[in-house]
C-alpha positions as CSV (number, residue, x, y, z in Angstrom):
1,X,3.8,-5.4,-28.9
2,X,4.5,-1.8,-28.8
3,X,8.0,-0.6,-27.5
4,X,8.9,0.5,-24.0
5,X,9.4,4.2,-23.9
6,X,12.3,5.6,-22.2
7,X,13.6,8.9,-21.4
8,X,17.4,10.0,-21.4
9,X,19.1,12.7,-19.5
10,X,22.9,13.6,-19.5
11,X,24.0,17.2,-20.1
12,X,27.1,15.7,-21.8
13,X,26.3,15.3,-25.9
14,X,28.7,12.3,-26.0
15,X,27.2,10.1,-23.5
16,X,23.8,11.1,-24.6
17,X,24.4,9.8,-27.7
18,X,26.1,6.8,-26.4
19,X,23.6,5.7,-24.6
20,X,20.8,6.9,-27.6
21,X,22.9,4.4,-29.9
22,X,23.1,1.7,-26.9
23,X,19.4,1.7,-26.8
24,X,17.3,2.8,-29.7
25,X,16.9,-0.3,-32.1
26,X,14.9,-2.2,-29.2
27,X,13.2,1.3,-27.1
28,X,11.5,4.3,-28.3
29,X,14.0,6.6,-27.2
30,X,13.5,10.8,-26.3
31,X,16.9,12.7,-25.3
32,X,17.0,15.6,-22.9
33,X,20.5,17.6,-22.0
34,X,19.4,19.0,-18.8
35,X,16.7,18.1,-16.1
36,X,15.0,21.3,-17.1
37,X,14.5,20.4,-20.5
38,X,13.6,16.3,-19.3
39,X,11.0,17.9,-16.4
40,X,8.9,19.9,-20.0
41,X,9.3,16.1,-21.7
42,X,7.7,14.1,-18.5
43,X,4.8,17.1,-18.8
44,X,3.7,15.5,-22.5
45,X,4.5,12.3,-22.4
46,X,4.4,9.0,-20.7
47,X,8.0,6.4,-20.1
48,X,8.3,3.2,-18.5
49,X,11.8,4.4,-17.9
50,X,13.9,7.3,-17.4
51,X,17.8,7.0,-17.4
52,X,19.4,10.1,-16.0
53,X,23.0,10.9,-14.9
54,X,24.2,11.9,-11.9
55,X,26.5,15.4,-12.0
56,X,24.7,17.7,-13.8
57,X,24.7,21.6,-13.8
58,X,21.5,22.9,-11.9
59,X,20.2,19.7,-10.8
60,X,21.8,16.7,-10.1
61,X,20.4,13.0,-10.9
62,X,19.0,12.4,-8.1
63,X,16.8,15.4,-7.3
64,X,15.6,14.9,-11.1
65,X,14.3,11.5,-10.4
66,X,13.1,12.5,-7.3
67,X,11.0,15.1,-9.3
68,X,10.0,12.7,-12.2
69,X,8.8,10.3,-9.3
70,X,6.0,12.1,-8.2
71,X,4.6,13.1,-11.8
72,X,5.9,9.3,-13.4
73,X,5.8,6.9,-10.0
74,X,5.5,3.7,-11.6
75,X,8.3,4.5,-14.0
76,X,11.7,2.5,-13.6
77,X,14.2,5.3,-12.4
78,X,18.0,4.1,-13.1
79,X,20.9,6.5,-12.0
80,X,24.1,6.6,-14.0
81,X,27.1,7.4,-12.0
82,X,30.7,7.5,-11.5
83,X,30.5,7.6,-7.4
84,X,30.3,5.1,-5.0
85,X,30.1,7.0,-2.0
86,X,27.2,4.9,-0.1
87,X,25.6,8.3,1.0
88,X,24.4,9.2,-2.8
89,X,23.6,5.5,-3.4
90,X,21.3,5.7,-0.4
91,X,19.5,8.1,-0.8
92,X,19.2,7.6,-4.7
93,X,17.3,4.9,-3.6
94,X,15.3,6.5,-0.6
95,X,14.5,9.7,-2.5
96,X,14.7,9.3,-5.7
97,X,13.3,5.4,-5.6
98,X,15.9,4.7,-8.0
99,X,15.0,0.9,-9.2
100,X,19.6,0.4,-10.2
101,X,22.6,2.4,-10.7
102,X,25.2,2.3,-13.2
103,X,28.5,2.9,-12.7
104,X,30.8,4.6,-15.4
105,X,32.5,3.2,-16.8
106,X,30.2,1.1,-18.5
107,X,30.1,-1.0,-21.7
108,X,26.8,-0.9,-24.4
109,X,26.8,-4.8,-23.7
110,X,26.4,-4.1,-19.7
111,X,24.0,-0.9,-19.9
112,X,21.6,-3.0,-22.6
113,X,21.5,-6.4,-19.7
114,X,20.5,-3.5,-17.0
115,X,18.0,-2.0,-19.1
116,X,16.8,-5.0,-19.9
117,X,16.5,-6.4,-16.7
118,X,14.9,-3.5,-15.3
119,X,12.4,-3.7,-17.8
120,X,11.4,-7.1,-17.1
121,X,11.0,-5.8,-13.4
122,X,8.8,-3.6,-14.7
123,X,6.4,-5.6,-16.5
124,X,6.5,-7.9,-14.1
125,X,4.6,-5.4,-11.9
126,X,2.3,-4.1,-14.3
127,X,1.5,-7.8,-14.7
128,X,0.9,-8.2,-10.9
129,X,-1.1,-4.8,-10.9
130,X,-3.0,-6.1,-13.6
131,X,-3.9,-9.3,-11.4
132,X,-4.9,-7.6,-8.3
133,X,-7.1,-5.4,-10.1
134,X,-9.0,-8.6,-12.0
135,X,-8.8,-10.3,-8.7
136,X,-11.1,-7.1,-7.2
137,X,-13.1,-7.4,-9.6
138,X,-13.6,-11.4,-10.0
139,X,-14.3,-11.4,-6.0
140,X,-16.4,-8.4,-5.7
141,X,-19.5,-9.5,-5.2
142,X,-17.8,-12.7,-2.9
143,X,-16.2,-10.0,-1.1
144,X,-19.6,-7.7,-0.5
145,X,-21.4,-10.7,0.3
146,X,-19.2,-11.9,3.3
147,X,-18.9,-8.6,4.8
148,X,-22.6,-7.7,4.6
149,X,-22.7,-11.1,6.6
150,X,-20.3,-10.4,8.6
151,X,-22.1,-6.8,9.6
152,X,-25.5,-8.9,9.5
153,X,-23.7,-11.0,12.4
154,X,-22.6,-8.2,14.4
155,X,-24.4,-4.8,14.1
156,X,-22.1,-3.3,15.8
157,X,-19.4,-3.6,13.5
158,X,-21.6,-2.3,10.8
159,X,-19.1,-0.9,8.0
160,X,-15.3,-1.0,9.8
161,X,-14.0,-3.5,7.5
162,X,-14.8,-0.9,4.8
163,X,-13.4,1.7,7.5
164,X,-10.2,-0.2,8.1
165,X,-10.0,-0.9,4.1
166,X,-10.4,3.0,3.6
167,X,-7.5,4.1,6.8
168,X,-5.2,1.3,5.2
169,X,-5.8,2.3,1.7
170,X,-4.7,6.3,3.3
171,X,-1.9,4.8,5.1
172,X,-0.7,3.3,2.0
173,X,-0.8,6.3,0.0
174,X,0.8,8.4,2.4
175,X,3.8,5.7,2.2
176,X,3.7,5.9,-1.8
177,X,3.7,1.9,-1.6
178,X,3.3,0.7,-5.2
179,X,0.1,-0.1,-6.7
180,X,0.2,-4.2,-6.7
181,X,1.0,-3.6,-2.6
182,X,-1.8,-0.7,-2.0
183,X,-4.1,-3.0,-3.8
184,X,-3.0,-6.3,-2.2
185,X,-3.1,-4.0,1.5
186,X,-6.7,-2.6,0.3
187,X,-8.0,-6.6,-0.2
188,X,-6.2,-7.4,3.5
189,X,-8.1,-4.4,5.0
190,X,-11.6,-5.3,3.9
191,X,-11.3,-9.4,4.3
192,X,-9.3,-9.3,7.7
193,X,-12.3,-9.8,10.0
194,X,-13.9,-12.7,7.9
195,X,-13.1,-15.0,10.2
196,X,-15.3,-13.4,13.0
197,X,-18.5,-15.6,11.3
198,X,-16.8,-18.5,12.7
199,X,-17.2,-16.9,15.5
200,X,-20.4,-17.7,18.0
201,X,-22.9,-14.8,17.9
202,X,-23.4,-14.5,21.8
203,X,-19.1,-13.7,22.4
204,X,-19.4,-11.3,19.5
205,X,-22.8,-9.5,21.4
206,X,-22.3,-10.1,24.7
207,X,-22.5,-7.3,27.0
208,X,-19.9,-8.6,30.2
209,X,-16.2,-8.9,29.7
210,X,-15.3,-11.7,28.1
211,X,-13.7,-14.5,30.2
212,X,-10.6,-16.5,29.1
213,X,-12.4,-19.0,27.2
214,X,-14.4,-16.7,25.0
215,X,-11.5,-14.2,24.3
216,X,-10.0,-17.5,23.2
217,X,-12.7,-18.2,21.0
218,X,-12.2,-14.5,19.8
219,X,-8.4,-14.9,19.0
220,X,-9.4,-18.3,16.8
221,X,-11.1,-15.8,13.9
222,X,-7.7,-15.1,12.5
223,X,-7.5,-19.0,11.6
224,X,-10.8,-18.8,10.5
225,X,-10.0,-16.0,8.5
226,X,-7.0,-18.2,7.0
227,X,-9.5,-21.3,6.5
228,X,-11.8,-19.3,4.9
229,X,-9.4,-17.7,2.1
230,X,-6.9,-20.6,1.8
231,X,-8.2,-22.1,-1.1
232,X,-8.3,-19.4,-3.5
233,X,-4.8,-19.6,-4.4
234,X,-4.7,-16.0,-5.5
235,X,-5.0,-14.5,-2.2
236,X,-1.7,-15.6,-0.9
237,X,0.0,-12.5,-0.6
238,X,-3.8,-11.2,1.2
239,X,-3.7,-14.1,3.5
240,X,-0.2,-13.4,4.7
241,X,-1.1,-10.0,5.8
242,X,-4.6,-11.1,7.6
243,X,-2.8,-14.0,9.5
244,X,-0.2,-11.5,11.0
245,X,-2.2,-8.4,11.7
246,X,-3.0,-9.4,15.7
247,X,0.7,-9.7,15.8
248,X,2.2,-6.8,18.3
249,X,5.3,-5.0,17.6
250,X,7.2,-6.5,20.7
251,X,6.1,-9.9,20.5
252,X,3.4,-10.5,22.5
253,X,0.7,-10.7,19.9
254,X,-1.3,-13.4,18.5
255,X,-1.5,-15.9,17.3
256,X,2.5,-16.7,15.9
257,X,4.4,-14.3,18.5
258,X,6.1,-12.6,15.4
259,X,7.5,-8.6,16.3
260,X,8.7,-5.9,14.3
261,X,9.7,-5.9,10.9
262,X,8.8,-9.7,10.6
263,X,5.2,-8.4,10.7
264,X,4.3,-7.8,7.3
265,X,4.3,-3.9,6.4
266,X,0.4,-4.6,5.3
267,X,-0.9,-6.4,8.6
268,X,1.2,-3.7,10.7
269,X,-0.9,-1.1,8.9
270,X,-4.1,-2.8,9.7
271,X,-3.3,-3.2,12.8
272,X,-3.1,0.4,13.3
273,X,-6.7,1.2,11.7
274,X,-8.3,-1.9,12.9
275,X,-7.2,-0.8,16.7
276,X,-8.5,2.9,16.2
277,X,-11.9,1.9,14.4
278,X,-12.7,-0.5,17.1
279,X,-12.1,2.1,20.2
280,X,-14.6,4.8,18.1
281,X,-17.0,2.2,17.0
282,X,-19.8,2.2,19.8
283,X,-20.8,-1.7,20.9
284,X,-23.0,-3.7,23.0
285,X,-21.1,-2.9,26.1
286,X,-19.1,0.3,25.9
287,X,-19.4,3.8,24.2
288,X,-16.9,4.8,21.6
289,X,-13.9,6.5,22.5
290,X,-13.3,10.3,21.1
291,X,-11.2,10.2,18.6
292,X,-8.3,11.9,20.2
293,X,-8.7,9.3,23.4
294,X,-8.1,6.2,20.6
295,X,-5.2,7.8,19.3
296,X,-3.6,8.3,23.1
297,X,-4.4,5.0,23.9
298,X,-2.6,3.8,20.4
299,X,0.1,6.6,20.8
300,X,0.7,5.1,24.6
301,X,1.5,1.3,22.5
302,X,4.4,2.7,19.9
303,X,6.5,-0.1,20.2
304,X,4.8,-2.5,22.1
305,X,1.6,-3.4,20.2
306,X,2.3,-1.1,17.0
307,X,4.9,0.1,15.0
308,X,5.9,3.7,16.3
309,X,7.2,5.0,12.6
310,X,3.4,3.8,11.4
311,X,1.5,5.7,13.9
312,X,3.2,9.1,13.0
313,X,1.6,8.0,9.1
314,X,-1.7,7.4,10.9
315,X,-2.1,10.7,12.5
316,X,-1.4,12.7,9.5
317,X,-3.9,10.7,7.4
318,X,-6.4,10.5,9.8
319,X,-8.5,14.1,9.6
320,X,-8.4,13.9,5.9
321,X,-9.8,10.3,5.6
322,X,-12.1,10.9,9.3
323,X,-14.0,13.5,7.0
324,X,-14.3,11.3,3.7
325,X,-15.4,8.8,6.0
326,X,-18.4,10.6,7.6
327,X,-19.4,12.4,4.1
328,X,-19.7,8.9,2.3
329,X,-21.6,7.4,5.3
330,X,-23.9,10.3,6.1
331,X,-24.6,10.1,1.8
332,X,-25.0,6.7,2.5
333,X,-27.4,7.0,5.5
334,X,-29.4,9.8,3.1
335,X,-30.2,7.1,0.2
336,X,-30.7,4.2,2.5
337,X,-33.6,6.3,4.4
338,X,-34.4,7.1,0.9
339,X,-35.1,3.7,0.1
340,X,-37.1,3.1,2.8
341,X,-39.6,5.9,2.6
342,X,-39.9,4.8,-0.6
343,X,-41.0,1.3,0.1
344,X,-42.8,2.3,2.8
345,X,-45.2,4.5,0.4
C-alpha cells in the first residue's frame, strides 16, 4: 500500500525538522517554512494531510488551512499550537475545518498517536465514500425503476424526486458537507417519496381537499418509504434521513414529533426542497406557485416547520440550480419529442 502523503508547515527550522524526523519512516513527507511557500506545494501536488503551525509571520495557521481547505477539502487539517484560548480553537475548527490540534509541548511518541489516528479517520471516510458511490451504482437501475413508477403513479409529480435530489445535492455543496454525507443526502433526496406507491392512486389524484382520513393515508408513505428500504442494510444512514424529513422544526411534524437539531441535517434539507418543489409543481387541483410566492410561504415557517439558518442556504442556491434545472429538462423534453417523431415515422 502506498504511503500517506503529508505536508508540513512551520517557519521555525527546528520544529520542522522535528516533526520531518517524527514522521518520515511511516509518511511521505514535503516541508514548507512559510504558508507562501506550502500554498505553491498544494498547487502540484496532492496530501491526505497537512500539519501546519499556528504563529507564523504573514499568515497564521489557521488562515493557511483555511486556504488549503478549499483547494485540498478532503485532506486531514491538524493545527499545532501553543494556545488554548478557546476563540482560536473555535474557529480553527469552524474555518479552517481543522480535523485535531496539538499543543506544544508535545512529545514524537504523542504527535506520531495523533497522526495516526487522524489518519485512520481519514481512511475511514474514503472507505465510506467509496461505499456510497458502489452503493449508487449497485442500486441505479433499482433506484430509476421505482421513481419512474412512482412518476407513472402520479403524473403530476413527474421528475421532483430528481428535483429535490438536485436542490439537496445544491444545498449540500453550499454547506461544503463531506462527500460520504452529500452522497448519502443525494440517495435521501431521490428515494424519500417511495413510499407514496403505497399510497392509493385516487388520494394521490384527487381533485377536492383531502379529508382527515386520506391526509392520514398520505402521512403513512413515510413508513412505507421505511418498509420499502429497511431491508437493504446499506441504506441505513438513507433511511434515517427519509423517516425524519416530515419532521418540523418546532415539533409539530410527522410522524415522530422530533424538532430542531434532533432532525437529521439531511431530512432538514429535504425538507426544504421537497416543500418548495411541491408549491411550483402544478397538480390535479391547484396551479403552481411563482417561485418567489413558495419561498414567502417557506420564509413565513423559519422556525416552525424549517430550520431558519437552512432557508438563508436555500435562497442562495436556488437561481443557480432553478436554471440547471429547466436547461436539463427542456434538453430532456427536446430528445424525448425526438423520440417520438421518430417512432411515429
Amino acid at each position: 500500500m502506498a504511503k500517506y502523503k503529508i505536508l508540513i508547515v512551520d517557519d521555525e527550522p527546528d520544529n520542522l525538522q522535528l516533526l520531518y524526523r517524527t514522521l518520515r519512516g511511516k509518511y511521505e513527507i514535503m516541508k514548507a517554512e512559510s504558508p507562501a511557500e506550502a500554498l505553491n506545494i498544494l498547487k502540484e501536488n496532492d496530501f491526505q494531510c497537512i500539519i501546519s503551525d499556528h504563529k507564523m509571520p504573514g499568515m497564521d495557521g489557521v488562515e493557511f488551512l483555511k486556504l488549503s481547505s478549499e483547494t485540498h477539502p478532503n485532506a486531514i487539517r491538524l493545527l499545532v499550537t501553543a494556545y488554548s484560548d478557546v476563540k482560536i480553537l473555535i474557529d480553527a475548527i469552524n474555518y479552517a475545518r481543522i480535523y485535531r490540534y496539538i499543543k506544544k509541548p508535545y512529545s514524537p511518541d504523542e504527535l506520531a498517536h495523533i497522526v495516526e489516528a487522524s489518519l485512520e479517520y481519514y481512511q475511514l471516510k474514503v472507505d465510506n465514500e467509496n461505499l456510497i458511490r458502489d452503493l449508487k451504482e449497485l442500486f441505479s437501475g433499482t433506484i430509476k425503476a421505482i421513481i419512474e413508477a412512482l412518476d407513472a403513479k402520479d403524473s403530476f409529480t413527474l421528475g421532483r424526486s430528481r428535483r429535490v435530489a438536485f436542490y439537496s445535492a445544491k444545498m449540500v455543496e453550499f454547506l461544503n458537507l463531506d462527500r460520504t454525507q452529500a452522497g448519502i443526502i443525494e440517495l435521501a433526496g431521490l428515494l424519500h417519496d417511495i413510499g407514496m406507491i403505497g399510497v392509493a392512486e385516487d388520494i394521490l389524484n384527487k381533485t377536492q381537499r383531502l379529508t382527515d382520513e386520506e391526509f392520514e393515508e398520505i402521512k403513512k408513505h413515510v413508513q412505507h418509504s421505511v418498509k420499502i428500504l429497511e431491508d437493504i442494510k446499506q441504506l441505513y444512514d438513507v433511511i434515517e434521513i427519509i423517516k425524519y424529513h416530515h419532521e418540523y422544526y418546532d415539533g409539530n411534524g410527522y410522524p415522530y414529533g422530533k424538532k430542531g437539531e434532533e432532525i437529521p441535517l439531511g431530512s432538514r434539507i429535504i425538507a426544504i426542497a421537497d416543500a418548495y418543489d411541491s408549491m411550483v409543481s402544478n397538480r390535479a387541483y391547484r396551479q403552481g406557485l411563482k417561485s418567489e410566492e413558495a419561498l414567502q410561504l417557506i420564509e413565513e415557517k423559519a422556525g416552525t416547520q424549517f430550520d431558519p439558518e437552512l432557508i438563508g442556504v436555500f435562497k442562495s442556491i436556488l437561481p443557480a440550480a432553478s436554471n440547471e434545472i429547466k436547461d436539463f429538462e427542456t434538453k430532456m423534453n427536446f430528445h424525448l419529442e425526438n423520440e417520438e417523431q421518430a417512432l411515429g415515422h
